[in-house]
MITI-416034 format. One record per residue (C-alpha): residue number from 0; residue in three letters; x, y, z. Coordinates in nm, 4 decimals, m for minus. Layout:
N
i:aa:xx:yy:zz
NUM:Ala:X:Y:Z
...
This chain:
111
i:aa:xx:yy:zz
0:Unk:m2.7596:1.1306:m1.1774
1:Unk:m3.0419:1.2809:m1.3969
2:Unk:m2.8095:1.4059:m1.6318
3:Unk:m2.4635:1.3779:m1.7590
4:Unk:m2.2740:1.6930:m1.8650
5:Unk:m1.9911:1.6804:m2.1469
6:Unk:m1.7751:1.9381:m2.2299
7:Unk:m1.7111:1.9960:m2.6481
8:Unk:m1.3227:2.1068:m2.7058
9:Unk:m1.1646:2.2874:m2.4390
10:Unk:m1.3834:2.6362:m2.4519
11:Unk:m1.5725:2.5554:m2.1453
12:Unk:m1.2651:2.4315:m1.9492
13:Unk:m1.0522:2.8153:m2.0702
14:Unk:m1.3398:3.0087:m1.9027
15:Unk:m1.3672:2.7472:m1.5537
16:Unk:m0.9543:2.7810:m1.5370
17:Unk:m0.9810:3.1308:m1.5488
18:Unk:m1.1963:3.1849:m1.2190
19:Unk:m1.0853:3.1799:m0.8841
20:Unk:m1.1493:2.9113:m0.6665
21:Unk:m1.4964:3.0049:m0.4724
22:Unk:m1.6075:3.1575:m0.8571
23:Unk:m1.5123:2.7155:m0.9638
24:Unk:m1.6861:2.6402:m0.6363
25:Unk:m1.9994:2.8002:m0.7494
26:Unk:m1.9880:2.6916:m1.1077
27:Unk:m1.9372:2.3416:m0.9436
28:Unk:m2.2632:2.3815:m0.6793
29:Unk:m2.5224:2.5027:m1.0510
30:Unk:m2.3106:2.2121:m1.2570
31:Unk:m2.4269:1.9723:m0.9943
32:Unk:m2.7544:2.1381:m0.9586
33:Unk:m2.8306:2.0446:m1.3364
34:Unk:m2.6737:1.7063:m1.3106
35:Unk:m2.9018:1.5937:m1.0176
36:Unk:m3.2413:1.7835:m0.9979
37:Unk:m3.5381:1.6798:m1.2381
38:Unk:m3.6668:1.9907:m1.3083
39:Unk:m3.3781:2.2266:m1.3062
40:Unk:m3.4900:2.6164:m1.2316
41:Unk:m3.5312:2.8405:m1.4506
42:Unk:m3.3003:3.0921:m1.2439
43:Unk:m2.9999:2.8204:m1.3459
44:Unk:m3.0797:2.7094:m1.6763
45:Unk:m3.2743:2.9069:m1.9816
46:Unk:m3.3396:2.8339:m2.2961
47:Unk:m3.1870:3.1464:m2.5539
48:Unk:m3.4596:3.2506:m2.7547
49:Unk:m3.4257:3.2621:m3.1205
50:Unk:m3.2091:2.9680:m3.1258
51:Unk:m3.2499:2.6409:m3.1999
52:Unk:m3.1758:2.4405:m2.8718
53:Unk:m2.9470:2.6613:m2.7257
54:Unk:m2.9552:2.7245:m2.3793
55:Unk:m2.7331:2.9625:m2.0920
56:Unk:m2.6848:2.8235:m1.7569
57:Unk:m2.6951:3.0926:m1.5292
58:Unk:m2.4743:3.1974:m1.2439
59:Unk:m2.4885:3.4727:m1.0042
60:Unk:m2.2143:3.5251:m0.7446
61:Unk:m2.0917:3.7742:m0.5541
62:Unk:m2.1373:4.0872:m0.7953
63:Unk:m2.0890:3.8950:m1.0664
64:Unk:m2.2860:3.7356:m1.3497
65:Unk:m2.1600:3.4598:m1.5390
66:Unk:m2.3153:3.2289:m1.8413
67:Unk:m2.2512:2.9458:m1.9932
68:Unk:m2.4331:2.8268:m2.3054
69:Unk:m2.4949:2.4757:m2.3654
70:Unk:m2.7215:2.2382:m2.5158
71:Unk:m2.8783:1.9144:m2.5107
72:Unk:m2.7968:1.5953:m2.7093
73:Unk:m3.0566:1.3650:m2.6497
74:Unk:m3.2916:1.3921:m2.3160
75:Unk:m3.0039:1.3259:m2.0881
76:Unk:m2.6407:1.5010:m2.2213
77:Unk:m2.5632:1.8462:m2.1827
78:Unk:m2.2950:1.9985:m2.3619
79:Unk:m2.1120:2.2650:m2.2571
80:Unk:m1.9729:2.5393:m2.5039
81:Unk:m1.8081:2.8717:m2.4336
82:Unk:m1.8425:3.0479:m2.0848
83:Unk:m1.7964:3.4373:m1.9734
84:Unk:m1.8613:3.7256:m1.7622
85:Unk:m2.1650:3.9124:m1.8464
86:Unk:m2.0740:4.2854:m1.8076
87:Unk:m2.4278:4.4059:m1.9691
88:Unk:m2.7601:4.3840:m1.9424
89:Unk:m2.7998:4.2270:m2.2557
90:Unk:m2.5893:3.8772:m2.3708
91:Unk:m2.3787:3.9878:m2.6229
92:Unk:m2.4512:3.8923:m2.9617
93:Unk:m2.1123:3.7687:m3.0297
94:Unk:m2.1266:3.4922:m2.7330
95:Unk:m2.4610:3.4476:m2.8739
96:Unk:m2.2911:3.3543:m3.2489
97:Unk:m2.0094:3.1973:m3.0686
98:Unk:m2.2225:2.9245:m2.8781
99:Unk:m2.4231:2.8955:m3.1938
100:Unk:m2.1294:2.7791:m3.4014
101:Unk:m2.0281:2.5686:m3.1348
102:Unk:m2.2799:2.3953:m3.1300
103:Unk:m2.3175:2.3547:m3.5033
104:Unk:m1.9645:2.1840:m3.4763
105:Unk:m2.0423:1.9676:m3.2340
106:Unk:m2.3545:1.8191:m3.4190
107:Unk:m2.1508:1.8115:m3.7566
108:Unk:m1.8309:1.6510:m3.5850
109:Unk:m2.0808:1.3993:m3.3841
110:Unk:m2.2397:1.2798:m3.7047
């Protein structure tokens, strides 16, 4: 493995229960993607701009559009936040704010 992926509190695990099993399947197949590939493509993984370190993985099945915004501790751990359904062209800001104090939390609670 080229990475490890950790999930912080149970946000990420709330959005993965609430898909159906080929929508896990999916999330499973980009998950594993990240977890084994060196240089991870940039249609899977995308760092959010005007943030600091925050990054959406990116999943497109079906008709659907999911993200999930993460970031990295360290070179090596990923950590997963908060997960939905994008329904716009745009992220919405409030995922955007959402991930953002996540991951605030997890960096204060870590230290």
């Amino acid at each position: 493995m080229v990475r490890e992926i950790k999930f912080f509190k149970e946000y990420f695990i709330d959005f993965y229960l609430s898909l159906d099993l080929r929508e896990q399947e999916k999330v499973d197949y980009v998950l594993l993607l990240i977890r084994t590939v060196e240089i991870v493509p940039g249609k899977f993984l995308k760092r959010m701009k005007g943030t600091r370190g925050l990054y959406e993985i990116r999943i497109n099945f079906s008709n659907s559009t999911y993200r999930i915004f993460c970031c990295f501790d360290q070179s090596k751990l990923i950590v997963l936040f908060n997960g939905f359904v994008k329904k716009t062209r745009n992220t919405p800001k409030k995922e955007i704010e959402r991930a953002v104090n996540l991951m605030t939390q997890y960096f204060e609670e870590k230290n």
